[in-house]
N, C-alpha and C positions, 0 to 999 in steps of 0.2 A: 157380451155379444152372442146369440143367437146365428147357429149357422145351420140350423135346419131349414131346409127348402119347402118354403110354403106349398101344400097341397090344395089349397083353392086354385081352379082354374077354371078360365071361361068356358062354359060348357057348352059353348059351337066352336072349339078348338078343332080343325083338319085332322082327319084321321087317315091311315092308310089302308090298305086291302086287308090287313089282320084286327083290325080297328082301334089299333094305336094313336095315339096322339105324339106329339115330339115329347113332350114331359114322362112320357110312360119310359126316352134315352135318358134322361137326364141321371145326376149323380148327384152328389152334397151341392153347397154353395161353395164355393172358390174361395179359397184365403190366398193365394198366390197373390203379388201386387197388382192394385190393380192397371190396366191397361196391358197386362204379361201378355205375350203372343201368343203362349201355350191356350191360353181360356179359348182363343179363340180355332185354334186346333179342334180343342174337347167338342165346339159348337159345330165344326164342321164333318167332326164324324157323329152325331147326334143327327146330326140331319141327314148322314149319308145312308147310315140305318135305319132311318124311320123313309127315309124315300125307298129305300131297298126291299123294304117291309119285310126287315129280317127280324125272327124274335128274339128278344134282350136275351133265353135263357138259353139260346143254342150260339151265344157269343162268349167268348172268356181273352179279358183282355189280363196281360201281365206287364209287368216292370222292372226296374231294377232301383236304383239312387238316382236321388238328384230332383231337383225344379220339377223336370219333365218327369219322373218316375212316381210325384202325387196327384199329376193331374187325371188316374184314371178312377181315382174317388171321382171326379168331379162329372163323369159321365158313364153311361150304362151302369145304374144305380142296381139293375136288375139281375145284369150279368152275371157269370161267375168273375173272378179276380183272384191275380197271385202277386202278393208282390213279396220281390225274391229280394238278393243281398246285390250288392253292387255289381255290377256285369256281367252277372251270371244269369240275366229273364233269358239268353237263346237255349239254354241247358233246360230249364224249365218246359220253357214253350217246345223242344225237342221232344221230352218225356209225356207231356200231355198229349201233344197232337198225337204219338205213337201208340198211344194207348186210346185215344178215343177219336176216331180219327171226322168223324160228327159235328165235331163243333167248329164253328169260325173262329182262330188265334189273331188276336192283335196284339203288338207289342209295342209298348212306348217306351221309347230311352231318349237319353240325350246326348251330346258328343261326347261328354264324359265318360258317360256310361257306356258308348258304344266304342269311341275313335281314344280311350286310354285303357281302363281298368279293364274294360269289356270288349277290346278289340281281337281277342282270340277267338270268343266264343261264338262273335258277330260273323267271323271270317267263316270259320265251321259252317254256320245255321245256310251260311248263302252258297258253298260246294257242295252241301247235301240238298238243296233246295227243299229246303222245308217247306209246308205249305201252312204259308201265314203273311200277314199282312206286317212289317214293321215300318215303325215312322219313327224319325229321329226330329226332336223338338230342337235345333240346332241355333243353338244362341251365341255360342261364342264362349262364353264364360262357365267359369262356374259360380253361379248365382245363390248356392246354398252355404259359399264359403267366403262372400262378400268379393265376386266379381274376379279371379284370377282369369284368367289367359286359358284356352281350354285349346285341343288338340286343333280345332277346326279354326282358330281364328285365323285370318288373314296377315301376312308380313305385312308388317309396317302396319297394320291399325292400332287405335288406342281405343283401352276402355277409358271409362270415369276417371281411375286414379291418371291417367296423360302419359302413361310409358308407354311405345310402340315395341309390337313385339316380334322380338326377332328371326323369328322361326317362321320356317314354311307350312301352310296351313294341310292337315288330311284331307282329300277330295272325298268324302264318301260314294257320292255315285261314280266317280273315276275309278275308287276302288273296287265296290262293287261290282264294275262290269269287268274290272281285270281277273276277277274272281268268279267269272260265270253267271252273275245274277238273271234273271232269266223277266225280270221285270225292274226298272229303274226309271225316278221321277224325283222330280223337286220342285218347291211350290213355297211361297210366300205365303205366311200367315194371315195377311192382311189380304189375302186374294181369296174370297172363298169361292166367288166363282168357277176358278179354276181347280182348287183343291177338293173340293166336294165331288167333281167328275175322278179326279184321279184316286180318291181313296173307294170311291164306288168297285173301278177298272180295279185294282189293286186284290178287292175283298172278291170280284168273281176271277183273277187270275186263281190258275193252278199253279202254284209252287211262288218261289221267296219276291214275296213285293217289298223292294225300298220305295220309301216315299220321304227324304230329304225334305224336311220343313223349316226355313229359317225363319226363325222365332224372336224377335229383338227380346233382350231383358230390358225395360225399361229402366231399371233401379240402378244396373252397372255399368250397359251396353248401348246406351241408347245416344252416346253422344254425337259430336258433329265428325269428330276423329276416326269414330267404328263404322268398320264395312258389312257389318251384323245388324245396322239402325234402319229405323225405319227408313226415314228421309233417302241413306244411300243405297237400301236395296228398292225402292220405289224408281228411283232413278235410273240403278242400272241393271233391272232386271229384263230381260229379252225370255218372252216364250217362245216354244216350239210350234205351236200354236193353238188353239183354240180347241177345246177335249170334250166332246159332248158322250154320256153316257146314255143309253135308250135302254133299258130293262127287255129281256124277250117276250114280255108278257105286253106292251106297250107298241102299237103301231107308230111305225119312225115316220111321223110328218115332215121332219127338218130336212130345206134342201141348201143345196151347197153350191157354188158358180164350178163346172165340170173341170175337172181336171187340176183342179186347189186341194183336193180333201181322198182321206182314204178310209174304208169300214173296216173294222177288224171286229170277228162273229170271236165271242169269249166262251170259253171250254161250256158255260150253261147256258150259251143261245143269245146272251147279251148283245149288244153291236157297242162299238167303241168308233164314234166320230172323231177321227183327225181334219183339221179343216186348217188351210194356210198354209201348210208345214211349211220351217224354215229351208232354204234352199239347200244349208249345208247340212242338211240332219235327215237319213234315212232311218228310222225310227226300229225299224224291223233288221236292221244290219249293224251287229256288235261296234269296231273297226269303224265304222260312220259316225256314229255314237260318241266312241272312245275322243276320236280326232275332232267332232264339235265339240265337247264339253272343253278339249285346249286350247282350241281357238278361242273363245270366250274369256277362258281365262286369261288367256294372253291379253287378250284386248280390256283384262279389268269391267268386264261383264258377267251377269247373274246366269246362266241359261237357267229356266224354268220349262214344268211341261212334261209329259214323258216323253223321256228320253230315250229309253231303247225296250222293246220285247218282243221276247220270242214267243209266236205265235204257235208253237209244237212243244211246250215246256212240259217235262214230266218228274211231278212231283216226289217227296222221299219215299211215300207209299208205293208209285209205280216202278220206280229202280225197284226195291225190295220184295215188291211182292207182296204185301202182306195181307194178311185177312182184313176181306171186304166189312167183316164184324168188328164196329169195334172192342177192344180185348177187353174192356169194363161189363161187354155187355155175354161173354163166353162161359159156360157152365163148366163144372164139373166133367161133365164127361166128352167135352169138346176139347179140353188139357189135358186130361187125362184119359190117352187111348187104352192103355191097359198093358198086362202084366207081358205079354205074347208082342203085342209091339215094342217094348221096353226091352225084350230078351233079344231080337233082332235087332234094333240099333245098336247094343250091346257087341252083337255076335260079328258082326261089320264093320267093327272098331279094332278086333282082333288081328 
């Protein structure tokens, strides 16, 4: 079998402001099962890129293990990419952005990768507010180890093999904002209307975008038992409401019935359409956030949607200060002031 991605393409394919075409995101073909949630992830940050008309070579997406940590072969074919050891992509993604601080970081993990093995580093990336986009491909299981029970699945659901499991499931975006996150969302795979606005919002916030994505495995996870399956997050998924993104290069036509919807202007001029919001969810107030995502849960509902952000968010760059340059791009004699500077940090140490 052949998994090279055919390079014929219709040659009045849409292009964007840079004169891309969506094939110019793409990555290998998919061996992932088919029907996996995750493909359909890869497709909707493929599209949020090329609507963005960002180029492939100023993105560098990274990973870690697991289902979700090969699907970023499968898109931004162009990009750069790192893919790291199990839990450890926020260490990575920490050490790149800080050295080059130029490029857009995506990071893809999955519960495993993020909410066991990798829940130190995840907790870290989100108090320093890194500046990078992460999405958690959130299935339930672990899918590369034929379907075990993973940190995020639900008490009481069953995978495939019919055990219900006994343990309380990690909230990540509960964690998340207990942790300071400074942007928090979650979104159905099978919803890319919705998903495509908020990985857009996500990729122009300044500082740590979660984006919770529950991802069915269809191989392990997908039964009538699990609260990971299609069928039962179709059912009880409740959004926040309706997420439209408008680019600032783009005059915003879209109106809204007054007093439904709210504009949030994003750190590059963007506008972020809230339209609907739920009654009990003020999107902009940590504490409002916290207390909807429980209610929901309590009530054995999905909230989807973004969920909380701060509209004042300063990233690890702006705590620290550091050079507006990125440090890849710093000469010789910009590291090295010389012998007379060297002798007075010296002498001031004494």
């Amino acid at each position: 079998m052949s998994y090279q991605v055919p390079k014929f393409r219709h040659p009045e394919l849409p292009v964007n402001e840079l004169g891309y075409t969506r094939a110019d995101y793409e990555g290998a073909i998919s061996t992932l099962c088919a029907g996996c949630g995750h493909d359909s992830i890869s497709g909707s940050i493929v599209r949020a890129c090329h609507e963005l008309s960002i180029e492939p070579h100023k993105i560098a997406k990274l990973s870690g293990i697991g289902c979700s940590s090969k699907a970023p072969t499968y898109f931004l074919g162009k990009s750069h990419g790192f893919n790291s050891v199990h839990g450890r992509m926020p260490s990575v993604a920490t050490g790149a952005a800080m050295a080059n601080r130029d490029l857009l970081y995506l990071g893809v993990s999955g519960d495993g990768d993020t909410a066991s093995i990798g829940m130190g580093q995840f907790t870290h990336a989100i108090r320093r507010n890194l500046n990078m986009v992460y999405i958690v491909m959130n299935n339930g299981c672990y899918g590369l180890t034929k379907g075990q029970d993973s940190a995020t699945a639900d008490e009481g659901s069953a995978s495939k093999k019919g055990d219900p499991n006994p343990f309380g499931a990690i909230d990540l975006p509960g964690l998340a904002l207990q942790l300071g996150a400074t942007f928090v969302a979650r979104s159905f795979s099978g919803d890319k209307g919705q998903l495509v606005p908020l990985i857009k919002a996500g990729m122009t916030h300044r500082g740590f975008a979660l984006i919770d994505v529950v991802s069915p495995c269809v191989t392990f996870n997908n039964n009538d038992a699990s609260t990971k399956s299609y069928e039962f997050v179709r059912e009880h998924a409740e959004a926040t409401g309706t997420v439209d993104f408008v680019p600032m290069r783009e005059e915003i036509t879209t109106s809204y019935e007054p007093g439904h919807s709210q504009e949030v202007t994003m750190h590059d001029g963007s506008v972020l359409h809230l339209h609907k919001l739920a009654e009990d969810l003020d999107p902009f107030d940590r504490a409002s956030a916290m207390l909807a995502l429980e209610r929901h849960r309590a009530a054995g509902s999905i909230l989807t949607g973004l969920i909380y952000m701060d509209k004042d968010s300063r990233d690890l760059h702006e705590v620290l200060d550091t050079s507006r340059r990125p440090l890849n791009g710093l000469g010789e004699e910009d590291l090295c002031p010389g012998n007379k500077v060297l002798q007075n940090i010296n002498h001031s140490l004494r």
